[in-house]
N, C-alpha and C positions, 0 to 999 in steps of 0.2 A: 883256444879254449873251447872245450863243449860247454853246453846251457842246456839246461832241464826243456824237454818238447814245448812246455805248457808252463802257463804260470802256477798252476792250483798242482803240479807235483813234481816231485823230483826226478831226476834219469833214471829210470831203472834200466838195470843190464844184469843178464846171467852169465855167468863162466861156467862151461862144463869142462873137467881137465881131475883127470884121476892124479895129480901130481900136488899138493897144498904149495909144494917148492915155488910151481910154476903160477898158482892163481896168486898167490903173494904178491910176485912180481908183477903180474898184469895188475892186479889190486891197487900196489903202490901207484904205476904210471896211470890209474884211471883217477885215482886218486889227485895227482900232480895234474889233472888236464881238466878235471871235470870242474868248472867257475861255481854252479851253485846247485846244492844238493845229490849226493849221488847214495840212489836205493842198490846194494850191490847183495847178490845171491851167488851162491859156490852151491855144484853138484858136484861131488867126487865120481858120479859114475853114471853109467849109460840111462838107466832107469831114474836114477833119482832125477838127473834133467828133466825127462818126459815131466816125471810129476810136478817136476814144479813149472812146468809149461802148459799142464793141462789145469794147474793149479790157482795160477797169476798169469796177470799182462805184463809183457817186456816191451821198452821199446828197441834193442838189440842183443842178442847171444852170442859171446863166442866159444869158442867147441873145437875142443882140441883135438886133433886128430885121432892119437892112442885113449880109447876107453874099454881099458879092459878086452871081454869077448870080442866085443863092438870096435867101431871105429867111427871118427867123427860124421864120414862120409853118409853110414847108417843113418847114424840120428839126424843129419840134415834134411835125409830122402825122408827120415820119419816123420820129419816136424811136417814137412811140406805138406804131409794129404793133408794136417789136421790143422795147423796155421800156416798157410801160403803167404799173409802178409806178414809175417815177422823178421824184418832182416838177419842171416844168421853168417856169422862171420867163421872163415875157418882157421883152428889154428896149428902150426905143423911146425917140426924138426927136419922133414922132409921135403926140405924145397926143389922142388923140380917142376918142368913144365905138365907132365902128365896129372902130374897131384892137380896142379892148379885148374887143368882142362876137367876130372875127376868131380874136383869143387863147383867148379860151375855146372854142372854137365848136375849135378845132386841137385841144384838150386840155391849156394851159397852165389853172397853178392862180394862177396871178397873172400883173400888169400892172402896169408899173412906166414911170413917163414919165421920162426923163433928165433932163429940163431942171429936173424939179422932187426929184431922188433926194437925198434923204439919207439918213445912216446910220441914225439912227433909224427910219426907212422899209426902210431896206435889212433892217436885223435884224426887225421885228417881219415880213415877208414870207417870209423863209427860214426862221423860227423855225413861223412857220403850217404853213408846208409841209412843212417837215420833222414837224412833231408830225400832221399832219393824214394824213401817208405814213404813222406809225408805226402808227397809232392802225387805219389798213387796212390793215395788214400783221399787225398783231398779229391781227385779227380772221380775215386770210383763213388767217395760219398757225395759229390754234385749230382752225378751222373743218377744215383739212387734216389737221391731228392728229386730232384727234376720227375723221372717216372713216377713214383710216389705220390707228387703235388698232382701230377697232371691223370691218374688213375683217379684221384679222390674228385678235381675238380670233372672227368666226365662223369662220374658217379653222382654231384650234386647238377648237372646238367640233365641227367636220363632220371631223375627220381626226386620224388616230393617225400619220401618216406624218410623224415629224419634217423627214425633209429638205425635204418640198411646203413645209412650216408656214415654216423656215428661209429657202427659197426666197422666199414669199410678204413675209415678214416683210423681209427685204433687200430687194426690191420697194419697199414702202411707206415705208422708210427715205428710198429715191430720192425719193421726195414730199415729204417733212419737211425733210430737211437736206438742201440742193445737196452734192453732190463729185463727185470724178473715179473714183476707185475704192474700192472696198470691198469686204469680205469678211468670212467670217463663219467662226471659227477651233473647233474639238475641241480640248480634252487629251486622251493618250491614254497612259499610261505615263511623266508629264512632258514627253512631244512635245506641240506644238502643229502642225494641220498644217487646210488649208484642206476645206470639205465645200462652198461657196457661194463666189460672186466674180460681180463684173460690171465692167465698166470699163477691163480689162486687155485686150480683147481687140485695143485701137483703137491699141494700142503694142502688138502682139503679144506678150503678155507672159501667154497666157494658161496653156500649159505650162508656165511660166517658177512661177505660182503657185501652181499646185497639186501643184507636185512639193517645195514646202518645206516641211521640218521642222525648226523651231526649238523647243531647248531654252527649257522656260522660264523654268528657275532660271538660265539666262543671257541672258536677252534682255531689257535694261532693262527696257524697255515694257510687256512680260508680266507680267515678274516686280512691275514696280511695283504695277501692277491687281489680282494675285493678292495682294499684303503689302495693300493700303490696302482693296480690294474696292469701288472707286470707279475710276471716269471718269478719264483722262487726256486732258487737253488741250496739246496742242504750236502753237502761232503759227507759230513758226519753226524748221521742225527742225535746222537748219544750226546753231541753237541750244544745242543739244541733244548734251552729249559722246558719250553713250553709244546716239545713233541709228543702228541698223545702215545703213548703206550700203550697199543693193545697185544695183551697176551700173546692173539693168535700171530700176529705180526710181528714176533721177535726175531726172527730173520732179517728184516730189511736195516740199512746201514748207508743209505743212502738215498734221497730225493729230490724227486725235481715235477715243479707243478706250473701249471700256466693255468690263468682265470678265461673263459668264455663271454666274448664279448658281443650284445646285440645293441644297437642304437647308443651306445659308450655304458652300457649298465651287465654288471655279470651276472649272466644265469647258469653257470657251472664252471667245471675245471677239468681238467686231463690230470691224471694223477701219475708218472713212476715209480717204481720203487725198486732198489736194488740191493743184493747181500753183498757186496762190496765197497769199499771208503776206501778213499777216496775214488768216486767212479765216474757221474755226470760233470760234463762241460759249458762251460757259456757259449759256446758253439750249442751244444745242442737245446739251450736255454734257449738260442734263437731258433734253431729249428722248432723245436717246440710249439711257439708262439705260431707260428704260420698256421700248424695244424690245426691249432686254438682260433684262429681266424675262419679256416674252413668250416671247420666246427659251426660257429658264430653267424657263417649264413647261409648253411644247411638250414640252421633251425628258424634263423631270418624267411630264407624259402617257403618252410612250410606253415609258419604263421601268416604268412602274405596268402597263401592259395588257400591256408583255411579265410579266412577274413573275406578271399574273393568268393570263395565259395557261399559263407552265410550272408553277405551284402547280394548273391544272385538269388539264394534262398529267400531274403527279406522282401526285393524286389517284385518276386513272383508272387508272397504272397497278397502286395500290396493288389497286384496286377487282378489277383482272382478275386481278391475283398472289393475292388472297385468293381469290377464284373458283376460279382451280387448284389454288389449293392444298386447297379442300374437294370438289372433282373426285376427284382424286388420292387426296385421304386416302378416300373413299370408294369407289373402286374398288380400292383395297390393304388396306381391310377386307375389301372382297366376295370378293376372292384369299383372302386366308386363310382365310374361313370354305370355302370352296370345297375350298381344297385339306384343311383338316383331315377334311373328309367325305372326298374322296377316299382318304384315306388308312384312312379306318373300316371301307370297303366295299372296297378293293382283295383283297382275296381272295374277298370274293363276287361280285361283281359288276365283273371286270375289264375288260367291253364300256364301262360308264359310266363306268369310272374312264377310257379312253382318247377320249373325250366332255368327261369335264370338262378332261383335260389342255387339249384344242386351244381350249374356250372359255376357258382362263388365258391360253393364249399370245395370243389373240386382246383379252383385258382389259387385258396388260400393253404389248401394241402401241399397246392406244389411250392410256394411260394416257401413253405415253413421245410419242405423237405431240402430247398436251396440254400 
């Protein structure tokens, strides 16, 4: 029996086959084999495939040899420049070795002869490829993560500047988790209010983003993240009572947010958003959160170097206020003894008492300019 990739959707498969005769039949056996949930799309022809591949995710096709002008072998070589991870399975009347050398030699992960198909054949072929897509998927998205994690952490290594770090970190986000837009949120006085974005700018929606401030003790979504200090995932936000609705945002159909975390208290969030539903995974709900960590001592970093900074600034000024002040104290000693002499000698000697005078005012100038 095949099972759905994932818990949160069902198998999806396209059949391209200009024959209804023939997609019926693969229909019924995908039908007899598939255990739970099966999203099943029929292209009668060369083109309609493409579009509904440039249109939706699959997680396998299969592609009947004879389409029309075309031929499966075509569409297979087509798919490839534009999804190379799709498994696409081939299907034929013509079984022969050449066909099958043909199939692969395009980029099909299987060959399947009609005349000889059955369901048993059909699932253990779709089950292969599908496990054999997952198993390179999972490798190349480690492999992605990994350089990702480790670009952002020498970025918080070589730089105090949270917003480059934020920038950079939103960046590599785009590598890990496909979406459409995202952003990267501050608290500031219970405001939440954008500092990063990208993706908005293709709906011109880019003033549109940076000029909100949303409360967060009233904004679901916010405030959910901030009570739980965990990831929010939304499928479908249409779903969802309490999703604010803005206008310019009627596009988006999907979400997924992580809270920013310094000393266990949130000062922001990461925000996705996507026009398709169901799209974000609990895979990338954790990946997410990682980046929500970098995030969190990015901005740890540069609170620590300012604080080191004005604790060196405090220090110096102590250093120069003590300075003056044994300045000071020691030029308002040298006054006093000055003047008490002056005063010993003012009847004998009143040339020097009018000597010391002018060297007081000239002590007590400098003293008031320090």
């Amino acid at each position: 029996m095949l099972h759905r990739v994932n818990e949160e959707r069902q198998l999806r498969v396209l059949v391209i086959d200009d024959s209804h005769d023939q997609y019926m039949l693969v229909r019924d056996m995908l039908t007899a084999i598939v255990h739970e949930g099966l999203d099943l799309e029929w292209a009668a022809t060369y083109y309609e495939g493409l579009s509904f591949i440039e249109s939706r995710e699959f997680d396998v096709a299969l592609v009947d040899y004879e389409l029309g002008d075309h031929n499966g072998l075509d569409f297979i070589a087509k798919v490839r420049k534009t999804r190379p991870m799709l498994p696409l399975i081939l299907l034929t009347g013509r079984g022969s070795r050449e066909v099958d050398l043909m199939a692969m030699e395009a980029g099909a992960v299987d060959y399947l002869d009609k005349t000889q198909l059955r369901a048993n054949m059909l699932e253990r072929s779709v089950r292969y490829a599908i496990e054999n897509h997952r198993i390179i998927d999972q490798e190349r998205q480690q492999r992605t993560l990994a350089e990702a994690l480790l670009d952002t952490a020498m970025t918080l290594t070589n730089s105090l500047d949270y917003q480059s770090v934020l920038h950079r970190i939103l960046t590599n986000v785009g590598k890990v988790i496909a979406h459409d837009m995202a952003n990267i949120m501050l608290v500031q006085d219970g405001y939440a209010y954008v500092v990063e974005q990208h993706g908005y700018e293709h709906l011109g929606l880019v003033d549109f983003i940076n000029s909100i401030r949303l409360p967060v003790d009233e904004t679901s979504t916010l405030r959910h993240m901030t009570e739980t200090r965990s990831t929010l995932l939304l499928q479908d936000v249409a779903e969802f009572d309490d999703w604010i609705r803005f206008e310019e945002q009627w596009a988006v159909k999907s979400y997924l947010g992580s809270p920013i975390l310094v000393d266990d208290r949130v000062i922001g969030f990461i925000n996705l958003d996507s026009f398709q539903q169901p799209f974000f995974s609990q895979e990338h709900a954790r990946y997410l959160q990682v980046f929500a960590n970098q995030a969190g001592q990015a901005i740890r970093n540069t609170r620590a170097y300012r604080q080191a900074q004005e604790l060196a600034a405090a220090e110096e000024r102590q250093r120069l206020a003590r300075e003056l002040h044994d300045a000071v104290t020691q030029t308002l000693f040298s006054a006093s003894v000055m003047a008490e002499t002056l005063a010993r000698i003012y009847d004998t000697q009143p040339e020097r008492v009018k000597e010391g005078l002018e060297e007081l005012v000239r002590m007590n100038r400098g003293a008031l300019a320090e």
